[in-house]
LUMDOKE-122321 format. One record per residue (C-alpha): x, y negated, z negated. Coordinates in steps of 0.001 Angstrom, whole numbers, plus 500000, padded with zeros to 6 digits. Each point is the difference from the previous one (the first is absolute). Layout:
N
XYZ...
***
This chain:
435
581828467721413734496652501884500484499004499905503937496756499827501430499334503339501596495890499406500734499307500617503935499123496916501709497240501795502221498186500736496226499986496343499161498902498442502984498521501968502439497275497909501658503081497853500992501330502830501932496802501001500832499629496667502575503443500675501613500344501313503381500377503246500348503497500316501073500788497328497057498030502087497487502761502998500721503030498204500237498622498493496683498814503257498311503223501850501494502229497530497845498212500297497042500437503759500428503770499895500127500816500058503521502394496604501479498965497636502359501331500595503497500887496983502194496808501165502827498273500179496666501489496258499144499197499052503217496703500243499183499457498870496944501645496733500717497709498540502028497145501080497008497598497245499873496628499584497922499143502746497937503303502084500895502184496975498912497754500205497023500737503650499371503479500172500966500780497453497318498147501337497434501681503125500594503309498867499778499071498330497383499567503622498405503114501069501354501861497175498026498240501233496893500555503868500639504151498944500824500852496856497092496748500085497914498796496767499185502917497971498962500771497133502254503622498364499881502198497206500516503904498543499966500990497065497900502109498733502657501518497146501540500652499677503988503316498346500792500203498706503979503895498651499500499799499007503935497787499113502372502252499642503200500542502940502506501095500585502788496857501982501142497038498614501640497013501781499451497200499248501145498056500368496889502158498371497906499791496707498947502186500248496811503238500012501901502057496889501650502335499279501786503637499339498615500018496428501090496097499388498763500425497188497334497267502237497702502515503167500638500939500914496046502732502356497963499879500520496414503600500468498608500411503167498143499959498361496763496496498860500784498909503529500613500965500992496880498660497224498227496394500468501658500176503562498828501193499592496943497305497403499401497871502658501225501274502611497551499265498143496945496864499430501020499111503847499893500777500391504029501643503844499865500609499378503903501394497592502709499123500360503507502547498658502166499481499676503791501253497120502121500761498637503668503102501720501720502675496524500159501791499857502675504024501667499338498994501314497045502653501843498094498972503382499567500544501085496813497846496794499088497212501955498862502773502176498037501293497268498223496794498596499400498966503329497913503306500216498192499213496496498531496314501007499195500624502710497927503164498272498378497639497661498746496991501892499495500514504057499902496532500744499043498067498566502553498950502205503023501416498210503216497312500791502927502123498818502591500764499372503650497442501033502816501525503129502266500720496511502735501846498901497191502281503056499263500435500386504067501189496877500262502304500095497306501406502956500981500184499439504106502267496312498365502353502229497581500223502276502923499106503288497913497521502619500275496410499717498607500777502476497617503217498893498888498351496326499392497036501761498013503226502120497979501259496084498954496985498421499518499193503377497417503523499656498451499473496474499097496847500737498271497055499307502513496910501656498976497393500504502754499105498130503545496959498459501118498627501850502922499122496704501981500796499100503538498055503147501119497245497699501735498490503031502064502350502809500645499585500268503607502539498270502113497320498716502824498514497969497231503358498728498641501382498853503226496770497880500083500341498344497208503320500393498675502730500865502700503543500604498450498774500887496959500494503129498278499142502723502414497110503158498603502998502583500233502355497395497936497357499203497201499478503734499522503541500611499470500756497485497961497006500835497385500654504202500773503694499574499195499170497970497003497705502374498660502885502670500581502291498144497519497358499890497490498910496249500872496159500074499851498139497611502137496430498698500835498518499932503199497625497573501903498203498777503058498629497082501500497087499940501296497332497411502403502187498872502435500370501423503537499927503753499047497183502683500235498474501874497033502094503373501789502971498383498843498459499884496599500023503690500010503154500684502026501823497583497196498071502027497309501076503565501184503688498736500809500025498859496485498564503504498560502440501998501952502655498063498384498826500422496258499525503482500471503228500551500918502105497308497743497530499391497074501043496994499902497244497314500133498629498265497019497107498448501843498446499005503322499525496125500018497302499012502620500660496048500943497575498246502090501524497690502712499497495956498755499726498574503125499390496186499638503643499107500219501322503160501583501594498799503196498502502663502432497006498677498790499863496148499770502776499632502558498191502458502504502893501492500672498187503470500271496736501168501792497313501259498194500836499383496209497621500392497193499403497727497185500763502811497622498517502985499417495679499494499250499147500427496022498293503935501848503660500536501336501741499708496344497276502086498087500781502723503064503281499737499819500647500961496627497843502555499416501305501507503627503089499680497612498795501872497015498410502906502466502926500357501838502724499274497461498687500544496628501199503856499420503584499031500825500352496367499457497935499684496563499857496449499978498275497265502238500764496497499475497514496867500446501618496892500811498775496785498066502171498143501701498436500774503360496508500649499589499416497773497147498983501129496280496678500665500643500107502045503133503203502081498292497912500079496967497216502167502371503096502096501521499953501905496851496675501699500556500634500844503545503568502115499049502633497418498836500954500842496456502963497175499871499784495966500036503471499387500558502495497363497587499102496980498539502924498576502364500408496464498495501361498846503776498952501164503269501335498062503275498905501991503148496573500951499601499550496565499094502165498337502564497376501732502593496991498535498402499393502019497453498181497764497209500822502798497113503759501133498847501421497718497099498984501756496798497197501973498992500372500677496202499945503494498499496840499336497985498155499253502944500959503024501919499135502322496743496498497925500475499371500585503759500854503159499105498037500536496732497273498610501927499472502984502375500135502150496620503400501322500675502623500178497860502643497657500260503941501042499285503275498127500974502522502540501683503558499844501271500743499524503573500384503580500397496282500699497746501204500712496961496909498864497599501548497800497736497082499240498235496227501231500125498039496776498908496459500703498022496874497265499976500314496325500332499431499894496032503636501560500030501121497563502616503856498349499768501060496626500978503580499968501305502399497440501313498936500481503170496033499419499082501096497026498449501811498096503117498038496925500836500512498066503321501900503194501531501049497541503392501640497760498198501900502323497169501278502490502826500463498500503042497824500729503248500937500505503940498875496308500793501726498469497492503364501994501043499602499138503396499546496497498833502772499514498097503206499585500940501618502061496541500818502975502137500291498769503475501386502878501993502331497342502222501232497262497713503455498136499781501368501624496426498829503686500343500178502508497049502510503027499706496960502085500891499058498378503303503636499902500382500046503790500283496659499516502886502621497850502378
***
């Protein structure tokens, strides 16, 4: 693949050219080669007008100069097998309580048969992240692998957040790394790098005491990426923090990936606030309604300047910010959309109005409609295929789905039903193994 290697500064310099002068050198000083220190970051961050302009257009160049002009996506399918858990976040209003009458558990059997539904469809990946149940067995999420890829060997598991893989290993009472060794043995591919939040643990005892502590998450993801188990990294963003801890979560991340290599991509995820309890509840001062529409176009290209050389990839979530506004991502540094993901229950549990399906022919045409390129990858970025004009254009099974709610399922209607009650009088062997 044939990079763009044209200096940004040649194409557009009357946009530089109404930049502050400070801006205008950070600016010019990245284009040049040189990386973007965090006083640097500091700065740049709270860009508005014209040096928001800029500093998107030239990460925008950045993306180009570091992936070209091919933007990608996963045919995947999100699998939430539980949504009760013993945490309490603040921002979370997937979770419930064990004795909630919408608290659910999907039996292993069901797992598999969502992903295998998945998997004929075209999905190459499940992404599995739940609730933490209350005396879970911990080699659960072992098990729960081992039957996977039984049934289905080929398809990547993206599994268990590093919460996830602390809990399981703090309730088989081994060490992270031995869990990680297991969870590898039994064929687990890579994890999710969720329940980051903001990696600073002022912010996390705000709005999410208990949980998985800064120094925890990094040693889950650093020990993973020491056996070999890639993972992806995120943030979430336009809640109670400061745009410092943008930067301070930024650099933490880049120290990391320099030394491990071990990210795939940085995921930025806006906070959805309208059902977030912090938020409607009031249980916390001074929260945001989200990050502003400004805020997400800063974000990620703050991303691409700060990340791009050693990350590659930047992500823009659909789910969160909505086609459209992803859709505009990718000309301010994103170079990813994301999966397809069939079924998505917290995003959309906080009030999220986007998150059941969007079809793979309409992500090649958001992204065809930028005039980029559009290719389906693996979950690690693997291209598995480069996909010309729309005269060239496929329909698949997955383009084909009508009246997605009702063929797979949604997080209402699983709340609503009483199928997969998490308490009910004739539990299955799997919620056997929970008690």
């Amino acid at each position: 693949m044939e990079l763009t290697t044209t200096h940004s500064a040649d194409r557009l310099p009357s946009v530089l050219d109404q930049t502050n002068r400070k801006t205008r050198h950070i600016l010019s000083g990245l284009l040049d080669g040189s990386e973007l220190s965090i006083p640097d970051a500091l700065t740049l961050v709270e860009a508005v007008g014209p040096d928001l302009h800029a500093m998107t257009m030239v990460a925008d160049e950045m993306k180009r100069r570091q992936v070209g002009d091919i933007v990608t996506y996963v045919v995947n399918r999100n699998i939430n097998f539980t949504n009760v858990c013993i945490k309490h976040c603040a921002f979370c209003a997937f979770s419930r309580d064990h004795r909630e009458e919408e608290g659910y558990l999907l039996p292993i059997e069901e797992v598999v048969r969502r992903a295998r539904e998945a998997w004929e469809l075209g999905a190459t990946e499940a992404c599995i992240q739940a609730g933490l149940p209350p005396k879970l067995d911990g080699w659960f999420y072992v098990e729960l692998v081992l039957a996977l890829k039984k049934a289905l060997p080929q398809l990547h598991l993206h599994a268990f957040s590093p919460e996830e893989v602390l809990y399981g290993a703090t309730r088989a009472g081994v060490s992270i790394r031995e869990y990680l060794e297991a969870l590898k043995a039994a064929g687990h591919d890579t994890l999710p790098g969720t329940s980051a939040e903001i990696l600073d643990d002022q912010i996390r005892d705000l709005i999410s005491r208990g949980r998985i502590s800064t120094r925890q998450w990094v040693e889950v993801v650093t020990t993973a990426h020491s056996l070999g188990i890639r993972t992806t990294a995120t943030i979430m963003y336009g809640h109670v923090e400061t745009h410092s801890h943008w930067v301070h979560h930024l650099a933490l991340l880049r120290e990391i990936q320099r030394e491990t290599h071990g990210f795939t991509e940085f995921v930025p995820l806006s906070f959805i606030h309208q059902e977030a309890p912090m938020y409607r509840k009031g249980l916390l001062a001074g929260v945001r309604r989200g990050p502003t529409g400004a805020e997400v176009v800063k974000m990620h290209a703050l991303a691409r300047l700060m990340l791009g050389p050693t990350f590659t990839h930047i992500q823009s979530s659909w789910v969160k910010e909505g086609p459209k506004l992803a859709q505009w991502l990718l000309t301010a540094g994103a170079d990813d959309l994301g999966g397809t993901l069939i079924n998505e229950s917290i995003s959309t549990s906080a009030g999220a109005p986007h998150g059941q399906l969007v079809a793979p022919s309409e992500l090649r045409r958001m992204i065809r409609d930028l005039g980029r390129t559009p290719a389906q990858r693996s979950t690690t970025y693997q291209l598995l295929k480069v996909f010309g004009g729309a005269a060239d254009e496929e329909c698949g099974p997955l383009d084909r789905v009508e009246h997605a709610e009702e063929r797979f399922g949604s997080y209402r209607a699983l709340t609503a039903s009483r199928e997969f009650r998490f308490q009910q009088s004739s539990r299955s062997a799997t919620q056997q193994t929970l008690a």
